[in-house]
N, C-alpha and C positions, 0 to 999 in steps of 0.2 A: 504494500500500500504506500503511497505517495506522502511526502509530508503535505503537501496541499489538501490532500480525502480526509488525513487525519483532524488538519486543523479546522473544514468544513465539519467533517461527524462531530469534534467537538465543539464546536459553535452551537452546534443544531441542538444538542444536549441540554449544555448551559443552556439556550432560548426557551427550551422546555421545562427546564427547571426554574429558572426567574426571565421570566421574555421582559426585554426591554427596547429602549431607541426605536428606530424605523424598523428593522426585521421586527422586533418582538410587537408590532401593533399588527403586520400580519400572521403572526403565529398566535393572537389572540382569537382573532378572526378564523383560524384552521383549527384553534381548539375547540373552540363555541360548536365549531360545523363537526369536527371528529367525534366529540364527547359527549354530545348530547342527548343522545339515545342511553349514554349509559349514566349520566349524569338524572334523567326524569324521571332513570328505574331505579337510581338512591334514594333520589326523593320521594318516589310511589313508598320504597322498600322503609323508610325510617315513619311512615306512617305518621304525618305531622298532622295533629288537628286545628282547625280554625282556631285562631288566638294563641295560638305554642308561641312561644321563643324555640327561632333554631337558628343553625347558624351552618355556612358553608365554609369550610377550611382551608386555605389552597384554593380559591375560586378561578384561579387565571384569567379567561376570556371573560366572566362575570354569567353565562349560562344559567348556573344554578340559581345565583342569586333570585334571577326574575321567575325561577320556578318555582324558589320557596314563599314568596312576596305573595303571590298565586293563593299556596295552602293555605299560607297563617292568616289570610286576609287582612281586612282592615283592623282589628282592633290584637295583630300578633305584633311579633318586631322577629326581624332578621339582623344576623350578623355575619357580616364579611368578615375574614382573616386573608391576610394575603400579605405572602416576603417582598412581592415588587414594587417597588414606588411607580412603577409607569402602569402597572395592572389596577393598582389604586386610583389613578388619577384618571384613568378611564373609567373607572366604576362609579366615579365621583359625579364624573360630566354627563354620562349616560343614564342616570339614578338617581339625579341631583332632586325632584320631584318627592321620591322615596325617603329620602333623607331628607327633606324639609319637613313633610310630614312626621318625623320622627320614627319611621316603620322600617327604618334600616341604618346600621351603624356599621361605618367601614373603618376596619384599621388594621395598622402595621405588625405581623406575628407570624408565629411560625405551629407548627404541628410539635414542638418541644419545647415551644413558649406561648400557649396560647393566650393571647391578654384579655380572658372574660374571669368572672368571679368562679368560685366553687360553687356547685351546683344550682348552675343558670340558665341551663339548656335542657329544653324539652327533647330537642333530637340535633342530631348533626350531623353532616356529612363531609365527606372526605374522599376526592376520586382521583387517584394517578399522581399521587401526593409523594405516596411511604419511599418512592424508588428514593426520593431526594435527601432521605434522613438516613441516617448513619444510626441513629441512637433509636430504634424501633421502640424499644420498651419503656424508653422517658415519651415519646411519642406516642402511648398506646395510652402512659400514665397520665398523661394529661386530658386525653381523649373523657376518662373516667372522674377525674375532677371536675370537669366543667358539667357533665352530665347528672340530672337529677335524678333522685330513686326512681327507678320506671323509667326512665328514658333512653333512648336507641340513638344508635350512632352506625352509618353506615361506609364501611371502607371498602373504595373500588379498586379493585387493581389487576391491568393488565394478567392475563394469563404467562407466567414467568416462561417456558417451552418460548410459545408464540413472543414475545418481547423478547427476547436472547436471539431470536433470528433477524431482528432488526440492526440495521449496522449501527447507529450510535447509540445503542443502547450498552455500548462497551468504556462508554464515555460519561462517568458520572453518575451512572445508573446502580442502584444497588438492588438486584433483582434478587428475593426469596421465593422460597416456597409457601405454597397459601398457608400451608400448618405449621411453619412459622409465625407469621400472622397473625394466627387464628391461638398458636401458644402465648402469644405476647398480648393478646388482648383480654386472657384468661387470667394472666400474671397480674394485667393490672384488675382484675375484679370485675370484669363483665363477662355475664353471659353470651358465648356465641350460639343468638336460637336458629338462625338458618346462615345457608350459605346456597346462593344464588348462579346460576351459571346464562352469562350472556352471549350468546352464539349467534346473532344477525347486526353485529358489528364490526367493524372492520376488522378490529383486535378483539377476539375473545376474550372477554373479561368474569370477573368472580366479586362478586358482592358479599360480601361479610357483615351481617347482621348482629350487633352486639347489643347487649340488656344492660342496664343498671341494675343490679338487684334491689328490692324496696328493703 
C-alpha cells in the first residue's frame, strides 16, 4: 500500500470518528444518509415514551436527534452529546428552533465523559460510537450512570467480520466482539434484554439492548 492510501484511509477514519472542516460537513451529510435506518431502529428499540428525557450520544450528522425530538414530543427534552465542535455547531444552526424552545440541549462530551447528571435519562442511545473508545468499560460505566432505574440505552454497532473488511477500519478503529460489548455492559450493571440483528443495511449491524435495573 502507498503512503498516499494510507494517509487517505487514515483521514477517512479520523473524519469518522470527529468529522470536521469542509470534508467533515460532507461526511455528516453521508452519515445522516448511511445510518439512518439503523439509527430509527435504536430509537424504535430504546422504546422512548412521550415526555422521557433521552439523549443521543455521539450524534454526528445530528439524524437521531430529530428522531428522538419526534418520540418525547413537546413536553420531553432531548440531549445531544457530541466530541466535534463542527458537528455541534451544525446541530446548533439546524435545531436552533428546538433549542429555543428548550426541548433540546446540545453539548460538548464524550461516551467516557458524558456531561449529564446521574440518573437523568429515561433512554439513550448510542450508534457506531464504541469503535472510537479505547476504554469500553468507563464507557459502558457511564452509559449506566446517567441512566435511571428502568431505563434502556441502546448501542449500535457495526457487525465487527463485516467492518474489519472495510479498508480504514485498520485506522483508528477498535473493532470487538459483540460479547464483548455485551460483557462490559453487564460489568457496568445493566441488563442486556435483547440483542437485535440489522440485515437491510449496508453494514450489518447488532443493536444491544440494555436495562437499568429498578
Amino acid at each position: 500500500m502507498t503512503g498516499a492510501r494510507r494517509r487517505l484511509l487514515s483521514t477517512i477514519a479520523g473524519q469518522l470518528g470527529r468529522p470536521h472542516g469542509l470534508v467533515g460537513r460532507g461526511v455528516a451529510i453521508m452519515l445522516n444518509r448511511g445510518n439512518r435506518r439503523t439509527v430509527a431502529a435504536a430509537v424504535q428499540a430504546a422504546e422512548i415514551a412521550p415526555g422521557a428525557v433521552a439523549a443521543d450520544i455521539g450524534f454526528g450528522g445530528g439524524v437521531g436527534l430529530g428522531l428522538l425530538l419526534d418520540r418525547v414530543g413537546d413536553d420531553g427534552l432531548v440531549h445531544g452529546v457530541e466530541v466535534s465542535d463542527d458537528m455541534l455547531r451544525r446541530a446548533r444552526s439546524r435545531f436552533a428552533a428546538h433549542i429555543a424552545a428548550g426541548r433540546l440541549r446540545l453539548t460538548d462530551g464524550s461516551l467516557t465523559a458524558v456531561p449529564l447528571d446521574d440518573h437523568s435519562l429515561d433512554a439513550a442511545i448510542t450508534v457506531n460510537t464504541v469503535y472510537f473508545v479505547p476504554e469500553l468499560d468507563a464507557a459502558c460505566a457511564e452509559l449506566a450512570r446517567v441512566l435511571r432505574p428502568g431505563g434502556r440505552v441502546v448501542v449500535g454497532i457495526g457487525d465487527p467480520e463485516a467492518m474489519a473488511r472495510l479498508p480504514f477500519t485498520s485506522y483508528g478503529f477498535t473493532l470487538r466482539p459483540v460479547t464483548d460489548v455485551i460483557a462490559a455492559l453487564q460489568k457496568a450493571g445493566l441488563d442486556v434484554v435483547e440483542q437485535r440483528g440489522l440485515d437491510d443495511v449496508a453494514i450489518p449491524h447488532h443493536l444491544l439492548v440494555a436495562r437499568r435495573a429498578k
